[in-house]
C-alpha positions as CSV (number, residue, x, y, z in Angstrom):
1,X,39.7,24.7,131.9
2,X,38.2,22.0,129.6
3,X,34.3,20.9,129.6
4,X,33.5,17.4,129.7
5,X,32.0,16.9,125.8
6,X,32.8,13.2,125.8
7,X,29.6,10.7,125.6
8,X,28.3,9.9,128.8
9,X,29.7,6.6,129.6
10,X,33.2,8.2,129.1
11,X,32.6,10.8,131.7
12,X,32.5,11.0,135.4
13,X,30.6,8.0,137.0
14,X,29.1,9.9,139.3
15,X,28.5,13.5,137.5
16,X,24.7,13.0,137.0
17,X,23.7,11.3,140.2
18,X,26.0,13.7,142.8
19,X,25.5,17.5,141.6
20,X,27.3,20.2,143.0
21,X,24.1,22.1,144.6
22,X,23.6,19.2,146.8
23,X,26.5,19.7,149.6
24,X,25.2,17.0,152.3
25,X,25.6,14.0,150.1
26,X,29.2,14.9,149.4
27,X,30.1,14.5,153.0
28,X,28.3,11.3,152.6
29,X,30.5,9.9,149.6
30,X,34.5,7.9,149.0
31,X,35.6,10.5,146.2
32,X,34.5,13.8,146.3
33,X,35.5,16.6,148.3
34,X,33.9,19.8,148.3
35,X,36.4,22.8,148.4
36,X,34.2,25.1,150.7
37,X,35.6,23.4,153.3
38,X,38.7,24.3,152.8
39,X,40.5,27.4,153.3
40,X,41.3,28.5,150.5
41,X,42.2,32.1,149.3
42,X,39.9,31.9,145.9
43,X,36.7,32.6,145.7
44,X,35.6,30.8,143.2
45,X,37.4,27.7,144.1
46,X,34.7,27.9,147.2
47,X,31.9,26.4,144.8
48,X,34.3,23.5,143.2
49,X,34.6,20.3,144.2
50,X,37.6,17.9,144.4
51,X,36.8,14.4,142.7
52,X,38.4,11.4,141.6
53,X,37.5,10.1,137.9
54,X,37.5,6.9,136.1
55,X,40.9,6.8,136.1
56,X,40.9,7.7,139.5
57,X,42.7,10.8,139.3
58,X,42.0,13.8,141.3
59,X,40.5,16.6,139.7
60,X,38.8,20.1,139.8
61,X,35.3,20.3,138.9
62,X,34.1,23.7,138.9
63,X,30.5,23.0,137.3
64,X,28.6,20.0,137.4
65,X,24.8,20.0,135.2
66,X,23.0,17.6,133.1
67,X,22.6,20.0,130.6
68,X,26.6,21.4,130.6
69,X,28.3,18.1,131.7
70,X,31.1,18.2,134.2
71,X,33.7,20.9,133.7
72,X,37.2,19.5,134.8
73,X,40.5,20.9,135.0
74,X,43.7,19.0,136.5
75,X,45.4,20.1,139.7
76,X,48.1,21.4,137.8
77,X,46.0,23.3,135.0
78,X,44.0,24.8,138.4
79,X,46.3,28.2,137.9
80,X,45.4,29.2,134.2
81,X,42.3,28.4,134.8
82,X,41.7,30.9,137.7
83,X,44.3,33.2,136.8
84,X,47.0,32.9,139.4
85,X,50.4,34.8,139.2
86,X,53.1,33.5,136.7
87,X,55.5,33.6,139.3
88,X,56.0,31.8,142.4
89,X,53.8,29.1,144.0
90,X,50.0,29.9,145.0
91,X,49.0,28.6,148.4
92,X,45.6,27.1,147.1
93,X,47.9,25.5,144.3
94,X,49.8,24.1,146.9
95,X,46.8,22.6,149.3
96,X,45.3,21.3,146.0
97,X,48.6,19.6,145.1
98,X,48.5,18.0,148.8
99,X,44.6,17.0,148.6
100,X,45.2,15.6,145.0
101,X,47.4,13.1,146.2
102,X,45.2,11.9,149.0
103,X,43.7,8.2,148.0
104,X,40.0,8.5,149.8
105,X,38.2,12.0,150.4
106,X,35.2,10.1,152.9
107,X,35.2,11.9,156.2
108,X,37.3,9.5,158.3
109,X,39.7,9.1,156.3
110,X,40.5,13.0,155.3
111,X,39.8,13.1,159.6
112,X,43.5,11.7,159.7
113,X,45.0,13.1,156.5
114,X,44.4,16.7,157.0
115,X,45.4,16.6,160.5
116,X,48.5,15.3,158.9
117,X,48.8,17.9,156.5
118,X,48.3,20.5,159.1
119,X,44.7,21.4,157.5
120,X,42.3,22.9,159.1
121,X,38.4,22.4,158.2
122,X,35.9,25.8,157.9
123,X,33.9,24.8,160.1
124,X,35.9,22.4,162.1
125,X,32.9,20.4,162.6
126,X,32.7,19.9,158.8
127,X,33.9,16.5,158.6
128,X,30.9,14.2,159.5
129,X,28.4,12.2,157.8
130,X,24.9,13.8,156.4
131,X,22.3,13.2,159.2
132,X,20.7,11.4,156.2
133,X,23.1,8.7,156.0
134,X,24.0,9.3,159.7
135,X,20.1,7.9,160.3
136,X,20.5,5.2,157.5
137,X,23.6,3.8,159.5
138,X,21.5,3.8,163.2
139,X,20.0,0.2,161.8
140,X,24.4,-1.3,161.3
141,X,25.3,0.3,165.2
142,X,22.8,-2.2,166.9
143,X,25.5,-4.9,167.0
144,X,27.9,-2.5,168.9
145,X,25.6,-0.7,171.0
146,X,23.9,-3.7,172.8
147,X,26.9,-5.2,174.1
148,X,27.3,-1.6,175.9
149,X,23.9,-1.5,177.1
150,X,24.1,-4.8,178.7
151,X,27.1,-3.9,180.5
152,X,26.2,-1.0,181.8
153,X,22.4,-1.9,182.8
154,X,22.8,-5.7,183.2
155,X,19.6,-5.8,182.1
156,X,17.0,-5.3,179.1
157,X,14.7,-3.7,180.9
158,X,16.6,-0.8,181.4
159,X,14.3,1.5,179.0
160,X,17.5,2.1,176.8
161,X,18.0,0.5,173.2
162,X,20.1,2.9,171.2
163,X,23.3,5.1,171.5
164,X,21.2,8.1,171.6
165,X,19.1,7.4,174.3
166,X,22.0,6.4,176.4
167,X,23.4,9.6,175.6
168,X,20.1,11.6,176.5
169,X,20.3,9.8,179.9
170,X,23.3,12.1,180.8
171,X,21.3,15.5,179.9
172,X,18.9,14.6,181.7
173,X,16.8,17.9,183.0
174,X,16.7,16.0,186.2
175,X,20.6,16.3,187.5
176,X,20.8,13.8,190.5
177,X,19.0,10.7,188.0
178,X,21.6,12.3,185.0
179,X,24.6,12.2,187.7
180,X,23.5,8.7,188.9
181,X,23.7,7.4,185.5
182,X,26.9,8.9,184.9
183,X,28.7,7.0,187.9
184,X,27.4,4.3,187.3
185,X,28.8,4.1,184.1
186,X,32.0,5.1,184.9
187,X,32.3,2.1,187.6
188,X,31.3,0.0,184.9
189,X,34.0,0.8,182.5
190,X,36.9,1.8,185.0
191,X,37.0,5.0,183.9
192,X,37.0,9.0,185.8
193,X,33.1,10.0,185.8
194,X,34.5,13.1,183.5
195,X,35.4,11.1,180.8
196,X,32.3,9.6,180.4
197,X,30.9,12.1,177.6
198,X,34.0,11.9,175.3
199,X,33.9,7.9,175.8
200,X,30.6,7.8,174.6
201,X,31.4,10.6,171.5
202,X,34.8,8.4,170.4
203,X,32.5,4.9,171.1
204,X,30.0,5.8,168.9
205,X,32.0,7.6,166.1
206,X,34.6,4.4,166.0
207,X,31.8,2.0,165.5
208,X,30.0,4.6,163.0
209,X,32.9,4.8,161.1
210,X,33.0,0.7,160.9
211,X,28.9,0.7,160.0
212,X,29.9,3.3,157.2
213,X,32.8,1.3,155.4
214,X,30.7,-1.9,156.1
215,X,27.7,-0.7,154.3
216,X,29.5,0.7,151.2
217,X,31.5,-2.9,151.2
218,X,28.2,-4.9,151.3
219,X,26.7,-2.7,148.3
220,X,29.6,-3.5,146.4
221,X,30.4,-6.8,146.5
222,X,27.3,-7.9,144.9
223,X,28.2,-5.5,141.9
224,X,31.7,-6.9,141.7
225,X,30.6,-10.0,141.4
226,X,28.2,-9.1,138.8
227,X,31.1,-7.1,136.9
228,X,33.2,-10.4,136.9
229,X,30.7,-12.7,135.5
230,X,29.6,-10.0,132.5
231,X,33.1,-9.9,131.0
232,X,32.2,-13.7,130.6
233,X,30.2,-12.1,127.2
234,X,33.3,-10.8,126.0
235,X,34.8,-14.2,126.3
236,X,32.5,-16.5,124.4
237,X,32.2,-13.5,121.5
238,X,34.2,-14.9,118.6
239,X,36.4,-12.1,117.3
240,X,36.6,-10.5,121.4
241,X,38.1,-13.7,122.6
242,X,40.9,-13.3,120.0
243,X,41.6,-9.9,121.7
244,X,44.6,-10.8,123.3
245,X,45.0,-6.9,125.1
246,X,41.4,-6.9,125.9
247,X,41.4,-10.5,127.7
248,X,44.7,-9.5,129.7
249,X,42.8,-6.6,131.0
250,X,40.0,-8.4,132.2
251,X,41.8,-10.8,133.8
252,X,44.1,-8.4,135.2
253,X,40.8,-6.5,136.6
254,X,39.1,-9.9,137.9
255,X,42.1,-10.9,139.9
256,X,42.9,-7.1,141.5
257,X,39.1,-6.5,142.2
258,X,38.5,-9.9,144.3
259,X,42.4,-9.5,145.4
260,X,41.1,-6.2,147.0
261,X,38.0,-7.4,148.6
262,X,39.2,-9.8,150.4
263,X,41.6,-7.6,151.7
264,X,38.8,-5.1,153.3
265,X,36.4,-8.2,154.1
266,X,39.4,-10.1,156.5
267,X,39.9,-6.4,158.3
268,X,36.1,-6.0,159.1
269,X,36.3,-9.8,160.4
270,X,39.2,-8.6,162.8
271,X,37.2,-5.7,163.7
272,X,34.6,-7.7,164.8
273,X,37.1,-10.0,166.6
274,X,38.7,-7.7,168.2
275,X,35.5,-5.8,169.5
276,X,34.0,-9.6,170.6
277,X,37.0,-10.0,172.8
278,X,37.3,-6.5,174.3
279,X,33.5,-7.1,175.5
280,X,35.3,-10.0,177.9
281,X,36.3,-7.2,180.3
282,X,35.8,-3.9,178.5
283,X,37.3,-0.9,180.3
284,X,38.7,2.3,178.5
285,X,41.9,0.8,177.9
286,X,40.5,-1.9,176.0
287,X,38.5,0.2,174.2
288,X,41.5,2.4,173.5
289,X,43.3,-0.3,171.7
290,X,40.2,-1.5,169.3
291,X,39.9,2.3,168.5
292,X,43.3,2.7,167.5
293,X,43.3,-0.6,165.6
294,X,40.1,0.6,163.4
295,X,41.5,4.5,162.8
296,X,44.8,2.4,161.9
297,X,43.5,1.0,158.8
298,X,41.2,4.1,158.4
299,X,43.0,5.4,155.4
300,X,43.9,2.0,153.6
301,X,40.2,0.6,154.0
302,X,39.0,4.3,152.6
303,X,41.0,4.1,149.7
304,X,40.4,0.4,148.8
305,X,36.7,1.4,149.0
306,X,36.6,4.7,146.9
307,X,38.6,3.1,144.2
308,X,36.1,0.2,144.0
309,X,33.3,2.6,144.1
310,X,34.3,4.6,141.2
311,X,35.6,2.1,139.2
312,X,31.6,0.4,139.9
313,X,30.3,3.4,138.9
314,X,31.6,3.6,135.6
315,X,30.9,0.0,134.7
316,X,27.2,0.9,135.9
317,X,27.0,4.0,134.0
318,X,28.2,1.9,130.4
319,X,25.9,-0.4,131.3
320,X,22.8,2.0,131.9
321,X,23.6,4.0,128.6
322,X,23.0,0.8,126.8
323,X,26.6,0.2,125.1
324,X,27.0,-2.0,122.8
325,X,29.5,-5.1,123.0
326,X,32.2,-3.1,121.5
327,X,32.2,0.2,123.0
328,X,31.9,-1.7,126.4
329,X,35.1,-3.5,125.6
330,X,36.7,-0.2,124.6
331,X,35.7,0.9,128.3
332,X,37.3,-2.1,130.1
333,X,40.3,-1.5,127.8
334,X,40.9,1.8,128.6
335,X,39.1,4.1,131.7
336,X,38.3,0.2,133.3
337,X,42.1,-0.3,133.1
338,X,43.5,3.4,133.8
339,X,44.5,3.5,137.1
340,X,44.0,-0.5,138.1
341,X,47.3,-0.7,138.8
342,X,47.0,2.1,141.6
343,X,44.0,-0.6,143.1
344,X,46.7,-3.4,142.6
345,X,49.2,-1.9,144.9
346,X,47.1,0.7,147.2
347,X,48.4,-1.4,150.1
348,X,51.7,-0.6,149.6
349,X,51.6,2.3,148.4
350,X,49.5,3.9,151.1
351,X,51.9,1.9,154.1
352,X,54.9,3.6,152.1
353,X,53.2,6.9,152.6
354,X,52.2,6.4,155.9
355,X,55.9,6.0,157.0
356,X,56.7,9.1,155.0
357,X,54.9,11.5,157.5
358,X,57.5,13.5,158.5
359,X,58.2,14.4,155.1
360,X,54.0,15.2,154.7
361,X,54.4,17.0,158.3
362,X,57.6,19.4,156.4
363,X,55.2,19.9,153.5
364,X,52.7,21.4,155.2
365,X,54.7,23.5,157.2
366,X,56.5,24.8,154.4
367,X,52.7,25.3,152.6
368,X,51.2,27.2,155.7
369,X,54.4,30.0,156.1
C-alpha cells in the first residue's frame, strides 16, 4: 500500500470533501464506490472504498483523513497489500479487477453493470440515492410528474401534486377509496390494476434517474466553461505561450470537454422529446419504450459525467489551494491530461463493451465457481 504524501492539488479531488465515515453521500456520487456493499471475502476490504482518481483510474482507498491523506493502492497491488495467497487467483482480486474496469460507479449505472457481471449487492436494496439527495431531486421530478397527474385526474383540483402523494393514494387506510384510485388508474394507462404499483416504482425511478444526471450536467457546465476560459491566462503569459506541449494539451482538453458535453446535453433533449411525445397517448407500452431508451444510454451518460466530474474537481482543487501560474500548468500537463484520451473516446469504447457482454457474462461465471 502506498499513502498519498503528494501536495494537495496532486491528490484525489475529492479526498477532503467525501470521507470514508460518511457512507450516504457515496451512494450519492459518479466515482466512488464503497466496498461494503459488496461481497467480498475480506474483512478489511469491507471499510474501503473503490474510487476513480485524477487520472481516472480505479483505485483502492483504504483510509481517507485530513490529517493522513488518502491511502491508495492499485487493483493489482490489492493482494500484497492485504496478504492474499501467492498462488492462484483470489475471488475479491477477481471482483475488484471486474469493478476497476467499470467507467461510472453512480447507482444507475452499476444498477446495469453488476447485473451484468452477475454481482449481487449486500443489501440488494443498496443501490439508491441518499434520501438527502433523493429530497434535493423532488424540486427536477415536477416536469415528469404533472403530465401524469393530469392524465390520471384530468384535473388540478385533484388534491395530488407530487409522486409521493399519488403513491400514498394507493395505501390508503381506507381500501374501497385506495382500490378506486387504483382502477382508475389502470383504465387510464391501459394497463392490469396489478401492475399499477410497479408502474408507479419504474415511472418514478426512470425519471429520478434523468433528474440525477440532469442536475450533475447543469452544475458542470458552468465550471467547464469557466475551466476553458482560465487556460486563456496561460495563453497571453509570454514564456507559457511558447509551450508548445502545454498549448496542445489545452486545446486537446477544450475541444474533448465541449465535444463531450454536447454529447450528454443532445441525449437529455431526446429524453425530453421522447417523454413529450409519449404523453400524446401514454399507455405502458409507451412508457416501456422511453424507459428502455433512458436505461440504454444509462451507462454511457454515467461515465461521460463521472469523468467530467473528476476531472472538475481537480481543476477546482488547484485552484482553491492557490497555485501559482506554473504549478497550474504542470497540472493541465500532466493529471489534467492523464486519462483525457479515455474522455475522448468513452463513446466508443463503452458501445464496444456493451457488445462484448457475453464475454462479461463468461467472466463472471467463471469469477462466481
Amino acid at each position: 500500500m502506498r499513502q498519498d504524501t503528494r501536495p494537495p492539488y496532486e491528490q484525489d479531488p475529492f479526498a477532503a470533501s467525501e470521507a470514508v465515515d460518511e457512507p450516504e453521500s457515496d451512494m450519492d456520487s459518479m466515482y466512488v464506490l464503497p466496498l461494503n456493499i459488496i461481497p467480498l471475502d475480506t474483512p478489511s476490504l469491507k471499510r474501503a472504498r473503490l474510487i476513480k482518481n485524477i487520472r481516472l483510474e480505479s483505485v483502492v482507498e483504504l483510509f481517507n483523513s485530513a490529517e493522513g491523506g488518502s491511502g491508495q493502492v492499485p487493483v493489482d497491488e490489492v493482494g500484497n497489500a492485504m496478504d492474499w495467497p501467492k498462488t492462484g487467483l483470489h475471488p475479491d482480486e477477481m471482483k475488484l479487477s471486474a469493478l476497476s474496469s467499470l467507467h461510472s460507479y453512480d447507482v444507475y449505472s452499476l444498477r446495469i453493470q453488476l447485473r451484468k457481471l452477475n454481482i449481487k449487492c449486500d443489501p440488494p436494496e443498496a443501490l439508491t440515492l441518499s434520501e438527502k439527495k433523493h429530497g434535493e431531486l423532488m424540486q427536477f421530478m415536477n416536469d415528469f410528474t404533472q403530465p401524469l397527474l393530469h392524465k390520471i385526474y384530468d384535473t388540478d383540483d385533484s388534491g395530488v401534486e407530487n409522486m409521493e402523494q399519488l403513491v400514498s393514494q394507493f395505501s390508503s387506510p381506507d381500501q374501497k377509496e385506495a382500490l378506486k384510485n387504483l382502477k382508475m388508474m389502470a383504465e387510464k394507462l391501459q394497463i392490469k390494476l396489478q401492475d399499477v404499483p410497479r408502474f408507479l416504482e419504474e415511472y418514478a425511478d426512470i425519471y429520478m434517474s434523468i433528474a440525477y444526471g440532469r442536475e450533475c450536467l447543469n452544475s458542470l457546465i458552468p465550471r467547464i466553461v469557466e475551466f476553458g476560459e482560465s487556460m486563456e491566462e496561460f495563453r497571453e503569459n509570454y514564456e507559457l505561450s511558447k509551450d508548445k506541449r502545454l498549448m496542445r494539451s489545452i486545446d486537446f482538453i477544450n475541444d474533448t470537454l465541449t465535444d463531450v458535453t454536447a454529447s450528454v446535453v443532445t441525449r437529455f433533449e431526446s429524453f425530453d422529446r421522447a417523454s413529450e411525445t409519449m404523453w400524446d397517448n401514454i399507455t405502458a407500452e409507451s412508457f416501456a419504450k422511453v424507459k428502455d431508451m433512458v436505461r440504454g444510454h444509462h451507462v454511457l451518460v454515467g461515465t461521460i459525467l463521472c469523468s467530467l466530474t473528476v476531472k472538475m474537481n481537480g481543476w477546482q482543487d488547484v485552484l482553491d489551494n492557490r497555485r501559482g501560474l506554473l504549478r497550474r500548468a504542470d497540472f493541465v500537463r500532466s493529471d489534467m491530461m492523464q486519462g483525457m484520451e479515455k474522455i475522448s473516446k468513452v463513446e466508443e469504447t463503452v458501445i464496444q463493451q456493451q457488445k462484448n457482454a457475453p464475454a462479461w457474462e463468461s467472466f463472471s461465471a467463471d469469477m462466481n465457481k
